[in-house]
C-alpha positions in Angstrom: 34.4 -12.1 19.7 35.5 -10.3 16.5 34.8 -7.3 15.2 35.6 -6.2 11.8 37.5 -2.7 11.4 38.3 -2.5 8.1 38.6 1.2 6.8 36.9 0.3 3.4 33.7 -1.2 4.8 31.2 1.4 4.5 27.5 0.8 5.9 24.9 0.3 3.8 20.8 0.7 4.6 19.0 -2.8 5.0 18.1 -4.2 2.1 14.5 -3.4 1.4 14.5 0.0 2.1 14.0 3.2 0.5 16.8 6.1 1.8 16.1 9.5 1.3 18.9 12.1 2.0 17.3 15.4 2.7 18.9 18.7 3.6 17.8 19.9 7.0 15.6 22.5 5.1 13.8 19.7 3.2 14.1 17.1 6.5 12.2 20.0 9.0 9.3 20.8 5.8 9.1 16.9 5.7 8.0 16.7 9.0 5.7 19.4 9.3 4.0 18.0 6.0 3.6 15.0 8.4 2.5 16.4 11.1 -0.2 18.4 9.0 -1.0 15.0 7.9 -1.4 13.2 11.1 -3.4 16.5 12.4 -6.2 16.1 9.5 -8.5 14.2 12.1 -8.9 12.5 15.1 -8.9 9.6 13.2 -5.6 9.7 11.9 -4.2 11.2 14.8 -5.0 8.3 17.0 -4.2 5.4 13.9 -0.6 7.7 15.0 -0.5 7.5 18.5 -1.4 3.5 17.9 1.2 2.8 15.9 3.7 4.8 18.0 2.6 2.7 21.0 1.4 5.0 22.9 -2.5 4.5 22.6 -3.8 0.9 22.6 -6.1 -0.8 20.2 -8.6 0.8 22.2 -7.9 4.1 22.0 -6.5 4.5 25.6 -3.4 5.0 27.1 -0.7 2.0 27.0 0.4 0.6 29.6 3.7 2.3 30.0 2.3 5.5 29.9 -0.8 5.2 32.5 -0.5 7.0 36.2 -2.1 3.6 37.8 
C-alpha cells in the first residue's frame, strides 16, 4: 500500500458540491434557521427524521432505534 504525503497536495471538496465556509456566528444562525425550518410542521419534521434514518417510511421508529 502507498500513500501519498506530499506537502503541496491540498484537499479539495468532491466534485459536485457546493462549499460554504461560514464563521461560527453564521454556522450556529444557519442551523437554527434549519431547525425553525424543520419545526414548521409535523410534516416536515417527520420528511426529517426520515431522511435522517431514524423514522421509517412509515412514520415509526427504525429498526436500530426500537426497544423490541
Amino acid at each position: 500500500m502507498t500513500t501519498n504525503t506530499s506537502p503541496n497536495k491540498v484537499a479539495s471538496p468532491p466534485h459536485g458540491k457546493f462549499v460554504v465556509v461560514m464563521t461560527p456566528d453564521e454556522r450556529i444562525a444557519d442551523m437554527q434557521a434549519f431547525g425553525r425550518e424543520i419545526r414548521e410542521s409535523k410534516k416536515t419534521a417527520q420528511e426529517f427524521l426520515i431522511r435522517a434514518g431514524i423514522l421509517n417510511k412509515k412514520g415509526q421508529l427504525a429498526k436500530p432505534y426500537r426497544n423490541c
